[in-house]
C-alpha positions in Angstrom: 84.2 32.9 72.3 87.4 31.0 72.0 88.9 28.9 69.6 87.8 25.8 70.7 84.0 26.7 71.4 84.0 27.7 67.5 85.5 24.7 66.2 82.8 22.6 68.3 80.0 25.3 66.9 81.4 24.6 63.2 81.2 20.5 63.7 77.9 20.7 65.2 76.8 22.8 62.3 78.5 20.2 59.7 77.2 17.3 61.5 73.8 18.4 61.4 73.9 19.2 57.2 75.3 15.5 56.8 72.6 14.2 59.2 70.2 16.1 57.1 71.4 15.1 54.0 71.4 11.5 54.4 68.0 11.7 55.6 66.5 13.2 52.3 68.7 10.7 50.6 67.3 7.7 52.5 63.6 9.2 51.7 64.1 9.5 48.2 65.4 6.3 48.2 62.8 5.0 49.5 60.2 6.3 47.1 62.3 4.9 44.6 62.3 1.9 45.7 58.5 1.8 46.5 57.7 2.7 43.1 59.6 0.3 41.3 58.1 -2.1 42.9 54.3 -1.3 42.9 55.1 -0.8 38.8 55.6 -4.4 39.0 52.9 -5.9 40.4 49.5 -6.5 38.5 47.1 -4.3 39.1 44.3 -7.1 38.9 45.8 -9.9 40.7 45.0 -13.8 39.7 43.6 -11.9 36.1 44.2 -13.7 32.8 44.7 -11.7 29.8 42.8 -12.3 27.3 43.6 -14.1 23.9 42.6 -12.9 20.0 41.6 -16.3 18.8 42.2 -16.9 14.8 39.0 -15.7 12.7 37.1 -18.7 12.0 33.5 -17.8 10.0 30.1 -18.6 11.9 28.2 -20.1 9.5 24.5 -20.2 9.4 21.6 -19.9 7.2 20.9 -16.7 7.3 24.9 -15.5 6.6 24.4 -17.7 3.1 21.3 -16.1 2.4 23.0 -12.4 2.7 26.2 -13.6 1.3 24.0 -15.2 -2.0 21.4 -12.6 -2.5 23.0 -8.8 -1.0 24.7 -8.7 -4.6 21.6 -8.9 -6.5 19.9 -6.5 -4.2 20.1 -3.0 -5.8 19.9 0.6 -4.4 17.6 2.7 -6.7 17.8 6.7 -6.2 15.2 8.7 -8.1 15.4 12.0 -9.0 12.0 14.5 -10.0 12.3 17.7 -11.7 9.2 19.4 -12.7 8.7 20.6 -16.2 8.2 24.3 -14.8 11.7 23.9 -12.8 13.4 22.2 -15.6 12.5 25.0 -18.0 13.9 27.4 -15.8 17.1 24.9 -16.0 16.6 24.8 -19.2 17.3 21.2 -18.6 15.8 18.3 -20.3 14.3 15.4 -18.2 15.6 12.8 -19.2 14.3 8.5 -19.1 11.2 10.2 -16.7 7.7 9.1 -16.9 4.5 10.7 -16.6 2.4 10.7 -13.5 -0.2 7.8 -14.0 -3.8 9.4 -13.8 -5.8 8.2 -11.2 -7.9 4.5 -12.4 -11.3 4.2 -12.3 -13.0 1.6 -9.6 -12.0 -1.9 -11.0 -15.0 -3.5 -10.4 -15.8 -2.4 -7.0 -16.5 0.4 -4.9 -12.6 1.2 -3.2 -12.0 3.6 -0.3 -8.9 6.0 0.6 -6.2 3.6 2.8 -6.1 4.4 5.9 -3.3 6.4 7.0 -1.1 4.2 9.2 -0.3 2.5 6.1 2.9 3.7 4.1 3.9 3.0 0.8 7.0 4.4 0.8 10.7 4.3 -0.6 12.7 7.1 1.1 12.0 10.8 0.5 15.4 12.4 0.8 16.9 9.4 2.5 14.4 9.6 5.2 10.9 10.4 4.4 8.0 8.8 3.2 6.4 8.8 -0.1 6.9 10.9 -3.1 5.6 14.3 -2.7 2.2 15.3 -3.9 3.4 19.1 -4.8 4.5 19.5 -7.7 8.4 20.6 -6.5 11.8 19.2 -7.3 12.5 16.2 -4.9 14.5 12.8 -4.5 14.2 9.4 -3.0 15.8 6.1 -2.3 14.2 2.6 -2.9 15.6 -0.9 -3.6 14.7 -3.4 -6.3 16.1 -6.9 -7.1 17.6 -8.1 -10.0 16.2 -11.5 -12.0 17.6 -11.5 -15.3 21.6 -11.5 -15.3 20.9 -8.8 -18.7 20.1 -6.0 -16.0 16.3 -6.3 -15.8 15.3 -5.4 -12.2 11.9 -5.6 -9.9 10.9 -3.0 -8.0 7.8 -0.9 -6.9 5.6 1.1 -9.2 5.9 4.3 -6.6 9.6 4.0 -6.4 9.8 5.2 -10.2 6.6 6.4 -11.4 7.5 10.1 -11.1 11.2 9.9 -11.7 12.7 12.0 -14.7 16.5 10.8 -13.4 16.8 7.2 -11.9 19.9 5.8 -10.8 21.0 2.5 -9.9 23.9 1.8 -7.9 25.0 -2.4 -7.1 26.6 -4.0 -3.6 30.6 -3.3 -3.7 30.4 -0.7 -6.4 30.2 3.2 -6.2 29.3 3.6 -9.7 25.9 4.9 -10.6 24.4 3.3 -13.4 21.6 5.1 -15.4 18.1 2.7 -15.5 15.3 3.3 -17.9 12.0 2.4 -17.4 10.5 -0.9 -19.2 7.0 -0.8 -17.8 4.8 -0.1 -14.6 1.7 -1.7 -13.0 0.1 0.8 -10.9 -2.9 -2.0 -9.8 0.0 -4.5 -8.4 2.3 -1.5 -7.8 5.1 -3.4 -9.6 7.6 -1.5 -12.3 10.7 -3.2 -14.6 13.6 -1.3 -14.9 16.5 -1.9 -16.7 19.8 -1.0 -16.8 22.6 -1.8 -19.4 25.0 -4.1 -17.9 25.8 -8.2 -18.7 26.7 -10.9 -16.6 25.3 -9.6 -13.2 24.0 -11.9 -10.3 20.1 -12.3 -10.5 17.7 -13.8 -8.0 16.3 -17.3 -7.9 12.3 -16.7 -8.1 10.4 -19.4 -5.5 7.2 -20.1 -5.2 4.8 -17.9 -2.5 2.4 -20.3 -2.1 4.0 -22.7 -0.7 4.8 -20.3 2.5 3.3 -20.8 5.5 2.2 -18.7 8.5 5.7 -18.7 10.7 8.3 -19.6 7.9 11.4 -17.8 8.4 11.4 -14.9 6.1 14.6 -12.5 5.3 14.4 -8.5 3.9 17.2 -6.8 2.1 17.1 -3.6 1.0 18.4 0.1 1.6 16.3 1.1 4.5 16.8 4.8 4.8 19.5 4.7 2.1 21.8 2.1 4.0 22.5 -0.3 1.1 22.4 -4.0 1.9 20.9 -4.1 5.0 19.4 -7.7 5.9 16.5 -8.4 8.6 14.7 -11.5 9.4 11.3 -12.6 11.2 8.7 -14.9 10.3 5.9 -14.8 7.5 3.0 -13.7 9.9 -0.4 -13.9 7.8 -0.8 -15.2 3.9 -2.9 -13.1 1.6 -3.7 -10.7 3.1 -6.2 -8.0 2.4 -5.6 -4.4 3.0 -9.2 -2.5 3.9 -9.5 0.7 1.8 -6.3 -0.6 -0.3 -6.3 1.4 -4.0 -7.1 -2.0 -6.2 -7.9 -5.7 -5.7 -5.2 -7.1 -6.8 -2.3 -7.3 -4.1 -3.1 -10.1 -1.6 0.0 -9.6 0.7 2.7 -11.8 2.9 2.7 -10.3 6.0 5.7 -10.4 7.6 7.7 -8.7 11.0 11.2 -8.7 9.3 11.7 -4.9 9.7 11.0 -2.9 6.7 11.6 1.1 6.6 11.4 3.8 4.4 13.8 2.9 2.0 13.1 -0.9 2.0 10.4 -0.7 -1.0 10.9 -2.6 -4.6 13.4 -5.0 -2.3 13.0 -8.9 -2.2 11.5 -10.7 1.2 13.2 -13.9 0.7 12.4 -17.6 2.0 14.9 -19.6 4.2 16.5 -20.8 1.2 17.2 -17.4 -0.3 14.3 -18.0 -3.0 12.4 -14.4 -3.8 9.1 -15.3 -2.6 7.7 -11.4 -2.4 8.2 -7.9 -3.4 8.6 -5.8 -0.5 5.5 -2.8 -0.8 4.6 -1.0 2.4 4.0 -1.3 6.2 1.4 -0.7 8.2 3.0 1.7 11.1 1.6 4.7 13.0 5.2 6.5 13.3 6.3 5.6 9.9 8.6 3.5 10.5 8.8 -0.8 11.4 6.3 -1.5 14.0 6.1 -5.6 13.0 3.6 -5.6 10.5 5.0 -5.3 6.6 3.4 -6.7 3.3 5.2 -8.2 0.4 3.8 -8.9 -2.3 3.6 -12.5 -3.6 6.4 -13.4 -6.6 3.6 -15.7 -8.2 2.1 -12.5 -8.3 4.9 -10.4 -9.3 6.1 -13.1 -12.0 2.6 -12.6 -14.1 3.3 -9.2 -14.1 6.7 -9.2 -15.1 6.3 -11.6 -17.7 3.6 -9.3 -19.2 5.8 -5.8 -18.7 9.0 -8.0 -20.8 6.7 -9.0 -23.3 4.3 -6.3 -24.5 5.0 -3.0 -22.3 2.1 -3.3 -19.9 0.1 -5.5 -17.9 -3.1 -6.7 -19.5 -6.3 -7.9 -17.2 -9.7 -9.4 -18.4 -12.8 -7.3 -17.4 -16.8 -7.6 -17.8 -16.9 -4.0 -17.4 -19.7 -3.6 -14.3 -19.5 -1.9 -11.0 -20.8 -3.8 -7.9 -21.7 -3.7 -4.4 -18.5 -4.2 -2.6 -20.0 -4.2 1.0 -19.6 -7.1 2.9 -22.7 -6.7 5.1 -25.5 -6.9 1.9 -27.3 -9.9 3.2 -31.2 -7.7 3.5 -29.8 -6.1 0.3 -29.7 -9.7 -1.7 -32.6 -10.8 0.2 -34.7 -8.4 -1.5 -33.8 -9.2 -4.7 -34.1 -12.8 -4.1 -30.5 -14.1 -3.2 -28.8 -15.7 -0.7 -25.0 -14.9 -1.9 -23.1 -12.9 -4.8 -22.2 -9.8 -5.7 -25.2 -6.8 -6.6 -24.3 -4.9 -10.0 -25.0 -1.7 -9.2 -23.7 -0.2 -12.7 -22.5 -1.6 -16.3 -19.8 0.3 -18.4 -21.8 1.4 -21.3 -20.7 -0.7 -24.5 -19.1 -3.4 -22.0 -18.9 -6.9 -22.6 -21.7 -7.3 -19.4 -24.1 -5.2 -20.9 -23.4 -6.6 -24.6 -24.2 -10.3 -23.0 -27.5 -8.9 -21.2 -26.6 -8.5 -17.8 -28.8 -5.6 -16.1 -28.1 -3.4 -13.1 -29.6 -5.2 -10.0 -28.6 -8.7 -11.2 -26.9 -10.2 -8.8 -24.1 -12.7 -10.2 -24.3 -16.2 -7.9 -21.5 -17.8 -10.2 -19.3 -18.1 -12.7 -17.9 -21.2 -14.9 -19.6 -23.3 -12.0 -17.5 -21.7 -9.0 -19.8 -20.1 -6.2 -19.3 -16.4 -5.7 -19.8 -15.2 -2.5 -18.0 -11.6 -2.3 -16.5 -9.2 -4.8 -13.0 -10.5 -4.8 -14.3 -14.0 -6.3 -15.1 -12.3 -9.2 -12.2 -9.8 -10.1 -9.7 -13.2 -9.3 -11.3 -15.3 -12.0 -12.2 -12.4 -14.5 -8.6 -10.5 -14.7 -6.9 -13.8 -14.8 -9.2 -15.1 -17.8 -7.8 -14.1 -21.3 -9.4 -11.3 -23.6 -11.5 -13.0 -25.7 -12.3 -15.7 -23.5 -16.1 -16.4 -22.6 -17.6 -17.2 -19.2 -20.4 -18.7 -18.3 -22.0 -16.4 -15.6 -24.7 -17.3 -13.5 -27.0 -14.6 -11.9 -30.5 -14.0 -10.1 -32.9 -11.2 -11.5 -36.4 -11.0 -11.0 -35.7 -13.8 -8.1 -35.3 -16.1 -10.9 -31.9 -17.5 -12.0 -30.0 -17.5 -15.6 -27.2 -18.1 -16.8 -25.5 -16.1 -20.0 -22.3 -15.9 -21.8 -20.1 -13.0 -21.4 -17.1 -12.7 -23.6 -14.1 -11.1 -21.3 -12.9 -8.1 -22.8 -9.8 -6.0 -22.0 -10.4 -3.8 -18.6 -7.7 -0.9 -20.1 -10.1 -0.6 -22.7 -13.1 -1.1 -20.9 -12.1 1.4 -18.6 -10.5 3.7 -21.0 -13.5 6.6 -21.1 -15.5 7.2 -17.6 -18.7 8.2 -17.5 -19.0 10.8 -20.4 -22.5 12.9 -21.8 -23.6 16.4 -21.2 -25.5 18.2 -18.5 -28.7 18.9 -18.9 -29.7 22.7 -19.1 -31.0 24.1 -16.2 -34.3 25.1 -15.6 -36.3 27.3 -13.3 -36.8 25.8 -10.1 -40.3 25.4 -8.3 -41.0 25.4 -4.5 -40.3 22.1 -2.5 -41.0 21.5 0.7 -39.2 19.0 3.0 -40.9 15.8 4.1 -40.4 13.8 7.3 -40.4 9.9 6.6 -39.4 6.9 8.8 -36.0 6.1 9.0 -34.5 9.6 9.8 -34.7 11.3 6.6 -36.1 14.1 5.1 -36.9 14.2 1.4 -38.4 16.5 -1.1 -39.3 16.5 -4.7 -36.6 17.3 -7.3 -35.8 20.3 -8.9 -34.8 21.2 -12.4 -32.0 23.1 -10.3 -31.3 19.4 -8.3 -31.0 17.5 -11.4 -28.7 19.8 -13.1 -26.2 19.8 -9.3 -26.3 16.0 -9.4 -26.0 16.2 -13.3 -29.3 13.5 -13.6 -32.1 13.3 -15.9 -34.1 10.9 -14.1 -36.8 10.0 -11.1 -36.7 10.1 -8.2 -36.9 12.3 -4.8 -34.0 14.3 -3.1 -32.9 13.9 0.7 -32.4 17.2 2.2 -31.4 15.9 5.7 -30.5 12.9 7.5 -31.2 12.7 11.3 -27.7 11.5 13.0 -27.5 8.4 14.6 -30.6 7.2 12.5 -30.8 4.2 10.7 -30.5 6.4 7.7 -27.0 7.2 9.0 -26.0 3.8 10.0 -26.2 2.4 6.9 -24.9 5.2 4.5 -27.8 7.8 3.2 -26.8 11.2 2.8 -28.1 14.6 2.7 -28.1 15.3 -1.2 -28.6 11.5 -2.5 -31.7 10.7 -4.7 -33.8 8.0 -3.8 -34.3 6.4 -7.2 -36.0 2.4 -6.0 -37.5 1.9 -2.7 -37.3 -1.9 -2.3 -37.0 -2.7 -6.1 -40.4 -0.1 -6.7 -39.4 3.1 -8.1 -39.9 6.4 -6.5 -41.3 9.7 -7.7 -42.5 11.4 -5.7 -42.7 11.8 -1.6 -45.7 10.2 -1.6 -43.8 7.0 -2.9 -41.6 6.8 0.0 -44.4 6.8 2.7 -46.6 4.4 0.7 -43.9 1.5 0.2 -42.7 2.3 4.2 -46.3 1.5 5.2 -45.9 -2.2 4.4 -42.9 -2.7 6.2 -42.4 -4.1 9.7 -39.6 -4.5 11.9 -37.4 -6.8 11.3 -37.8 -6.5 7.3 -34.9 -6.2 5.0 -34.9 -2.9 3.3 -33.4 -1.9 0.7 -32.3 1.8 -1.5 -31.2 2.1 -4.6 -30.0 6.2 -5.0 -28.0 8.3 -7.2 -24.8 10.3 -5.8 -24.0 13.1 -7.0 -20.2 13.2 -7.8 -18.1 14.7 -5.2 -14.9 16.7 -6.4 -13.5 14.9 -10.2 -14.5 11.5 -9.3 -17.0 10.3 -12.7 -16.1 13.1 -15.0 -19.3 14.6 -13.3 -21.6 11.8 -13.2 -23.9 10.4 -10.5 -22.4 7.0 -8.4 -25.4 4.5 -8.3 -25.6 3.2 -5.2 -27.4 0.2 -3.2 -27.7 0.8 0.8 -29.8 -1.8 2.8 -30.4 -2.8 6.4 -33.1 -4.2 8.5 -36.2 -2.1 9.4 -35.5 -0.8 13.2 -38.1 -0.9 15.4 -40.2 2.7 16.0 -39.5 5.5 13.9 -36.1 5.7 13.4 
């Protein structure tokens, strides 16, 4: 190769690294370029961004309620320590109460509340109910404050087994120790207190002046969060609970949402007015399904007043027991009545029995007003003052009269339940089941019978009830004692088939048995009972 064919190799090769070297210039260039560019452009063309207005305040009813009432709203945790566990401690409980005993029927016969209702304030932050067991446990419920001293409403089950009990206000972390001033386990109402001055209270309205579909507003600490506020509409007005544990809570039913927690706390009216104590729900997963019941301030406000002034709640009585099924219209025919309420049993001692009044009356009215059904009475007699005396009208024999009964105190009426001895057992003798109309099968008693049912008196024992009979539909048992057959006493088998004889379909029938007590319920004794029905047609 000569000189001049490497010079030309040597340019060539030159040429070619410029060429390429401009070219990678020109391409990163160009990306460059191209990104600068698309960082420019929007990425949502014709897009306005948007603008923070100023904060200006919606206002509306319900935001002045909340803003008015949430500081009078109080959290209330509860604390229970056994004695056992607080020996072991060897802590002392301190500001607890005992565990009221349960309360003998009022004046009528009550039943177990069904199960989908809850009274409940929080177990734990989240459960329902306080425990049965008797095991260290805590709870959360609310309460509302309507005396600027620090007296506070709330529910009965939200303290009534507390030995600590804790208070703790909107805005402040602070827990403030709360004694107890007094309970009401009939209305399930309690008055704490704690020792502060000056705080925001309440305004108490008036309950019955709501209506079915006011606006109604709940605050509370549902599952321990404090000041929560819901709203619906007052959905029924006294309102009855079937089975309920007294007869004195006719309830506001409302949808606002209540939940575990929400118990002791105010329902309020549109004008932030307490008009209700908020008490339970009725809810198959135990929480808000709609349906919650308050209880009505006008209510609430009789038994606060009562708590503030004397320590306790005190209710007239006439100290009977009576027929608290709705569906007792054969049952009053036989005894000659076309309304009121059967006495089935008298408290021995009792004002009723001191003015006359007999089992098997049947009390038609009193001071004048008609009573038609169980509640009629207990309104007008627990709201009449001790010492205060009726004029009570009645039907016995078929005939009426009317006697004065002076209204005594139903704690002290009530006080002692149903005390004497059993009678000593004897030897038994054979007996030998009968057959009778009505599906039943009854023999003659036993000295062994009497002594089980812990009864001294007549009457024949039923050893079986058919099922489906009309001895089953309307409430005979196996182990009851027929005592009266239609108002005619029974003895003896014999009885039973002789009064059945005379009967014909169609006719109202009526038994009066005895019993016996199942588990502690009457210290023992025998319930006196009064089942009736109309006579089927055939056999059964």
């Amino acid at each position: 190769m000569n000189f001049f064919e490497k010079v030309r190799g040597h340019k060539l090769v030159s040429f070619s690294l410029i060429l390429l070297t401009l070219t990678i210039g020109v391409l990163i260039g160009t990306v460059i370029q191209t990104g600068t560019r698309a960082a420019g452009q929007p990425a949502a063309p014709g897009a306005t961004p948007l603008v923070i207005p100023s904060p200006v305040q919606m206002q509306n009813e319900f935001t002045k309620i909340a803003r008015k009432l949430e500081p009078a709203v109080v959290n209330i945790s509860t604390e229970y320590i056994p004695k056992a566990a607080a020996k072991a401690e060897k802590a002392v409980p301190r500001g607890g109460r005992r565990q009221q005993q349960p309360q003998p029927d009022e004046e009528d016969d009550q039943n177990n509340m069904p199960q989908f209702l809850q009274r409940f304030f929080g177990n734990g932050g989240g459960g329902l109910q306080m425990p049965e067991q008797d095991v260290p446990s805590s709870g959360v419920g609310s309460g509302v404050v309507v005396d600027t001293n620090g007296y506070i409403l709330t529910n009965n089950h939200v303290v009534e087994k507390a030995t600590k009990l804790k208070v703790r206000f909107m805005n402040d972390p602070t827990d403030y120790t709360a004694t107890v001033v007094g309970t009401d386990k009939d209305t399930d109402l309690a008055v704490i207190h704690v020792d502060r001055k000056g705080l925001p209270y309440a305004k108490i309205g008036n309950s019955d002046a709501m209506q079915v579909g006011d606006w109604a507003v709940a605050i509370g600490s549902p599952f321990g969060f404090q000041a929560t506020v819901t709203v619906g509409i007052v959905s029924a007005l006294a309102r009855d609970i079937p089975g309920d544990s007294t007869s004195f809570q006719h309830f506001i039913q409302t949808d606002a949402a209540i939940n575990p927690g929400n118990s002791g706390g105010p329902l309020l009216n549109i004008n932030g007015d307490v008009i209700g104590i908020n008490t339970m729900i009725a809810s198959r997963s135990g929480g808000n399904q709609g349906i919650g019941f308050a209880l009505p301030i006008n209510t609430a406000v009789k038994v606060y007043n009562d708590i503030i002034k004397e320590g306790h709640v005190t209710r007239g009585s006439i100290g009977i027991h009576f027929d608290a099924n709705p569906n007792n219209t054969e049952l009053l025919k036989v005894y000659g009545a076309e309304h009121g309420i059967f006495v089935r049993q008298l408290e021995s001692g009792g004002p009723a029995e001191k003015a006359g009044i007999k089992v098997e009356d049947i009390i038609t009215d009193i001071n004048g007003k008609q009573i038609r059904k169980g509640q009629d009475l207990i309104d007008i007699v627990a709201d009449t003052p001790v010492g205060t005396s009726l004029k009570v009208g009645l039907i016995r024999d078929k005939s009426a009269k009317t006697l004065n009964v002076t209204v005594g105190d139903r704690a002290k009426i009530f006080a002692e339940l149903y005390g004497g001895k059993k009678p000593a057992a004897g030897a038994d003798s054979p007996a030998e089941a009968t057959s009778v109309r009505f599906g039943i099968s009854i023999q003659p008693l036993r000295p062994t019978d009497r002594e089980r049912a812990n009864y001294k008196g007549d009457g024949v024992l039923i050893s079986d009830v058919e099922q489906g009979s009309f001895a089953d539909d309307i409430g005979l048992a196996k182990g009851d004692i027929i005592v009266k057959l239609n108002r005619q006493a029974v003895t003896a088998p014999e009885d039973v088939k002789k009064i059945q004889t005379g009967l014909k379909p169609g006719d109202p029938v009526a038994f009066q048995v005895m019993r016996p007590a199942r588990g502690a319920r009457g210290a023992g004794e025998p319930q006196t009972l009064f089942l009736s029905g109309k006579v089927p047609d055939g056999n059964q």
